[in-house]
C-alpha positions as CSV (number, residue, x, y, z in Angstrom):
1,X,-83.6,-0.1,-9.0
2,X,-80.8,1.8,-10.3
3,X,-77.5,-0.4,-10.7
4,X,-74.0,0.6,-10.8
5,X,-70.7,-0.9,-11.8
6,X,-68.0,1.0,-10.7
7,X,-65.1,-0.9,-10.9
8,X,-62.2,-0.7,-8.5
9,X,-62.8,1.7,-5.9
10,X,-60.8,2.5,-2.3
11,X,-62.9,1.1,0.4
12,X,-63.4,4.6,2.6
13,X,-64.7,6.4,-0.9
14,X,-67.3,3.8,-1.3
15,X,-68.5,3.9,2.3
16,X,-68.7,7.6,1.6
17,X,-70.5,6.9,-1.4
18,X,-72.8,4.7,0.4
19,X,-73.4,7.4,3.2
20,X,-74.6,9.6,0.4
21,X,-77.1,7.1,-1.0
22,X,-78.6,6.3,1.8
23,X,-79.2,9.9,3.1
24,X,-80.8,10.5,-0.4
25,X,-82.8,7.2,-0.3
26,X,-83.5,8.0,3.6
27,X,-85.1,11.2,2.3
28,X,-86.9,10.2,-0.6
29,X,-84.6,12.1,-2.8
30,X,-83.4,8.9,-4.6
31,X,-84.6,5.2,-5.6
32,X,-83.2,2.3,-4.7
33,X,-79.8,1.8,-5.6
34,X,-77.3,-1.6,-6.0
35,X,-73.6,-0.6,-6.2
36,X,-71.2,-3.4,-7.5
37,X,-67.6,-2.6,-7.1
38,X,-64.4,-4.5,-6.6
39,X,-62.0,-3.1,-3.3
40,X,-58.1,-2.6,-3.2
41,X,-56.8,-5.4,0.1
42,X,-59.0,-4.5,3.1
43,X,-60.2,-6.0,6.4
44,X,-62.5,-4.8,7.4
45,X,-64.3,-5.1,11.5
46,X,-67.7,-4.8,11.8
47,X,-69.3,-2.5,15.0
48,X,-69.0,-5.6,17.2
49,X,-65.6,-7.2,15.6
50,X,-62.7,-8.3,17.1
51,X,-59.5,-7.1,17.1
52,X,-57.8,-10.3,17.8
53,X,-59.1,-11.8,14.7
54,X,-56.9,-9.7,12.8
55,X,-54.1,-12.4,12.7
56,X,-51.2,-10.1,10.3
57,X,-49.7,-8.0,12.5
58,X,-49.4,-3.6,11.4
59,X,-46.6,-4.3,9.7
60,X,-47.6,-7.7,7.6
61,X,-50.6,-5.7,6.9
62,X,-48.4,-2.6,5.5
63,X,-46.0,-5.5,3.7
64,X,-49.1,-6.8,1.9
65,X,-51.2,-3.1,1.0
66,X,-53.8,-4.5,3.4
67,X,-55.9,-1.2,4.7
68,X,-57.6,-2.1,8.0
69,X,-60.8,-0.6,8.8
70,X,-63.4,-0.4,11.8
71,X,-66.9,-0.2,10.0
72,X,-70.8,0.7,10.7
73,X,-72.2,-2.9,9.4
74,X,-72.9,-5.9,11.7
75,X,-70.4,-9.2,11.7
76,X,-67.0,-9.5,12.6
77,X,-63.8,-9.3,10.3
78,X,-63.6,-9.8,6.4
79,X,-61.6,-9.2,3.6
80,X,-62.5,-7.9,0.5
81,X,-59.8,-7.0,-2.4
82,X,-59.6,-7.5,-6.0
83,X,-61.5,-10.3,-7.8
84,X,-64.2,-10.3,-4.9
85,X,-67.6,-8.9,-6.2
86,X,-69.0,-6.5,-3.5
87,X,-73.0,-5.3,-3.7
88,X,-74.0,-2.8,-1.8
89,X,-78.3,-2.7,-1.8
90,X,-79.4,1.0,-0.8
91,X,-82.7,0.2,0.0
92,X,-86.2,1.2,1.6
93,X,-87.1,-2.0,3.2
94,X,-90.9,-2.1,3.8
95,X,-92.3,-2.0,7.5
96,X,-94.3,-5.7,8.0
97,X,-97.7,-5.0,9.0
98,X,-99.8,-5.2,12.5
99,X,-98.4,-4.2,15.7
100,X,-95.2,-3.3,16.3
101,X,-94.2,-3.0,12.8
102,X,-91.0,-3.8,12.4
103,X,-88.7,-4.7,9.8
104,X,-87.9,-8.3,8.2
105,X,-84.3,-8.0,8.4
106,X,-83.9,-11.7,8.7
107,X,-86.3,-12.0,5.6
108,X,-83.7,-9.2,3.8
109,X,-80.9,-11.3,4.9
110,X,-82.2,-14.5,3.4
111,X,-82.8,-13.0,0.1
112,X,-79.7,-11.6,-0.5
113,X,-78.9,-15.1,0.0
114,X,-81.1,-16.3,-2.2
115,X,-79.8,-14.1,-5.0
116,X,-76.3,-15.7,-4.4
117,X,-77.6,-19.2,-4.3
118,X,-79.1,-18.4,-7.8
119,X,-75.6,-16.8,-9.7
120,X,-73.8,-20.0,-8.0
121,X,-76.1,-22.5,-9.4
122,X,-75.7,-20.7,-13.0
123,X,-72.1,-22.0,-13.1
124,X,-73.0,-25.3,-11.8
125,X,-72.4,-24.5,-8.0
126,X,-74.4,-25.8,-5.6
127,X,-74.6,-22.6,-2.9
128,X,-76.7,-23.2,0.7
129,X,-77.4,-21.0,4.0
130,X,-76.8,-23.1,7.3
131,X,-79.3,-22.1,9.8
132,X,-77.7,-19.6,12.8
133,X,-75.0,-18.4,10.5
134,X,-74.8,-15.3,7.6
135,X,-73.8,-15.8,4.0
136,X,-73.5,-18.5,1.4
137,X,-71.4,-21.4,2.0
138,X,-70.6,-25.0,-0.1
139,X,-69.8,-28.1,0.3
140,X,-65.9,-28.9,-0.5
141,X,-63.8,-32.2,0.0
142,X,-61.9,-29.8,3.3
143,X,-65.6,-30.0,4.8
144,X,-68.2,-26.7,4.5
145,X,-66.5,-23.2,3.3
146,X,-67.3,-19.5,2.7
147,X,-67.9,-18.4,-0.4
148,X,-70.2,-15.2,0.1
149,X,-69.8,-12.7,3.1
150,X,-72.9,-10.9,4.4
151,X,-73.1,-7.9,6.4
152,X,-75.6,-5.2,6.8
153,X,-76.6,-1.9,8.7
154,X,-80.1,-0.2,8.4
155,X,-81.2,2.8,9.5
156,X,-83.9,4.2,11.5
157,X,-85.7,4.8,8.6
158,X,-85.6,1.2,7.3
159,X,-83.1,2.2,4.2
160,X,-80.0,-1.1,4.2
161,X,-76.2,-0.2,4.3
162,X,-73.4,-2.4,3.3
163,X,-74.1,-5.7,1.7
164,X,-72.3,-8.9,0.5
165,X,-69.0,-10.1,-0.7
166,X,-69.3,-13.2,-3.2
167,X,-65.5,-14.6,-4.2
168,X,-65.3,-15.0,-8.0
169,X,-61.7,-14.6,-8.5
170,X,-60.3,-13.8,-4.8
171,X,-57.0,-14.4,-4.0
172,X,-57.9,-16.8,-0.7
173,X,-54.4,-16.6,0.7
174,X,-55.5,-13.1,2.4
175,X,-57.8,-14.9,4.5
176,X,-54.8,-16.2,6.2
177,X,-54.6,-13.2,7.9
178,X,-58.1,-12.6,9.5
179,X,-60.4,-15.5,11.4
180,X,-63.6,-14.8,8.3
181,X,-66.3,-13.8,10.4
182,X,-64.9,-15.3,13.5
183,X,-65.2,-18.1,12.5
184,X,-62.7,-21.0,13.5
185,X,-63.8,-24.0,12.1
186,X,-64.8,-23.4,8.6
187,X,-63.0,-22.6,5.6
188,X,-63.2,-20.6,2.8
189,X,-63.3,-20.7,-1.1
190,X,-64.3,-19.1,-4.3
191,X,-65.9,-19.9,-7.8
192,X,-62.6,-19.8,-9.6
193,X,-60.9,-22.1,-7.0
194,X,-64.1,-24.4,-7.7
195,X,-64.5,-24.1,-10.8
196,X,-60.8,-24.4,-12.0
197,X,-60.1,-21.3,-13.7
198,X,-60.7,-17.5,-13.6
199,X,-64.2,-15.9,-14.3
200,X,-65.0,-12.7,-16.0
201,X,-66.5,-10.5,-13.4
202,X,-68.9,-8.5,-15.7
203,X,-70.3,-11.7,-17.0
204,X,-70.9,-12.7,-13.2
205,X,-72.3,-9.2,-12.4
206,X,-74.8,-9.3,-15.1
207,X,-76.2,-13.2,-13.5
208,X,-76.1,-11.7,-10.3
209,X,-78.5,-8.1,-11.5
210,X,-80.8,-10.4,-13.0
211,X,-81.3,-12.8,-9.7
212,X,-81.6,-9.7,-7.6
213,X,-84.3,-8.5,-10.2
214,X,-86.3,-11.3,-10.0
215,X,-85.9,-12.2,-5.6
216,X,-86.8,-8.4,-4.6
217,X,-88.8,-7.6,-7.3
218,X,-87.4,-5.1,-9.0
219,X,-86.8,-3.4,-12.7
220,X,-83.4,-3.2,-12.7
221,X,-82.0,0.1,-14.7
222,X,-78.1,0.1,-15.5
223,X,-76.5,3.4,-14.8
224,X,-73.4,4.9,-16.3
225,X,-71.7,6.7,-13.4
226,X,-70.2,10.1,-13.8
């Protein structure tokens, strides 16, 4: 798998990126990829999301630089921004075998979960999945909370789209302005807010490559982008 950090990018020009990707994977004209990226303010509504859980109105959103976006991934509304470590797998899953063939999404799902769970517990952080809900959560004095965002799309040819969102340094005050994943009765955190000080991201990224190695099987190849 080919890995690439690629720092702070706008959110459109990474779904552009993306679209790329996986037209290239789609046609065998590329390997699987993992891009791991950092976003400017965003929210962010998956194809099913709701509008009403956008709680700052146009012009909070403007005050604050929040861009708000309509998007091609499952879920309902997240943010993403600055200090938030974003992975976006580009993928071939495999078709599971006998009739019918389909794909494990829910097995996909659970081991990008897994791959969280792993980074969290290398800083001492004891990460979980709750049955009938996506992402990573913990368990905080304030009751369960948030601490990784999951949300994918894959294509008629079985390659993913879109990915997770794990808080390492997130400023948590911008998910005053959204219901996370619509949500109502569950908070959310981050590893800094845990751990009681600031992480370097790079450091994080490199745990996180190596989990994602080691759950999906893969050789993982660091790529300088252009």
């Amino acid at each position: 798998m080919e890995v690439y950090k690629l720092g702070r990018v706008p959110y459109q020009q990474a779904w552009d990126w993306q679209a790329e990707a996986v037209q290239a994977r789609s046609n065998d004209e590329a390997p699987d990829r993992l891009l791991l990226l950092e976003h400017p303010h965003t929210f962010t509504l998956g194809s099913a999301g709701h509008v009403e859980y956008v709680l700052w109105d146009e012009a909070e959103c403007q005050r604050r630089g929040v861009e708000v976006l309509r998007v091609d991934r499952g879920g309902d509304v997240t943010y993403h921004g600055p200090g938030q470590l974003v992975g976006y797998p580009i993928i071939r899953l495999p078709h599971a075998e006998g009739p019918g063939r389909k794909l494990d999404v829910r097995g996909y799902l659970r081991s990008i979960e897994t791959v969280i769970i792993h980074t969290l517990a290398d800083y001492g952080i004891t990460g979980k999945a709750i049955d009938g809900l996506t992402g990573v959560w913990v368990d905080t004095p304030r009751g369960e909370e948030k601490i990784c965002a999951i949300g994918v799309k894959i294509n008629t040819k079985g390659v993913t789209k879109h990915g997770f969102a794990l808080n390492v340094n997130t400023d948590l005050d911008y998910f005053n302005g959204i219901i996370p994943c619509g949500i109502h009765d569950k908070g959310v955190t981050s590893m800094a807010q845990l751990l009681g000080a600031p992480l370097d991201m790079d450091t994080v990224s490199d745990h996180l490559i190596a989990h994602f190695g080691a759950v999906f099987g893969f050789s993982m190849l660091d790529i300088q982008p252009e």
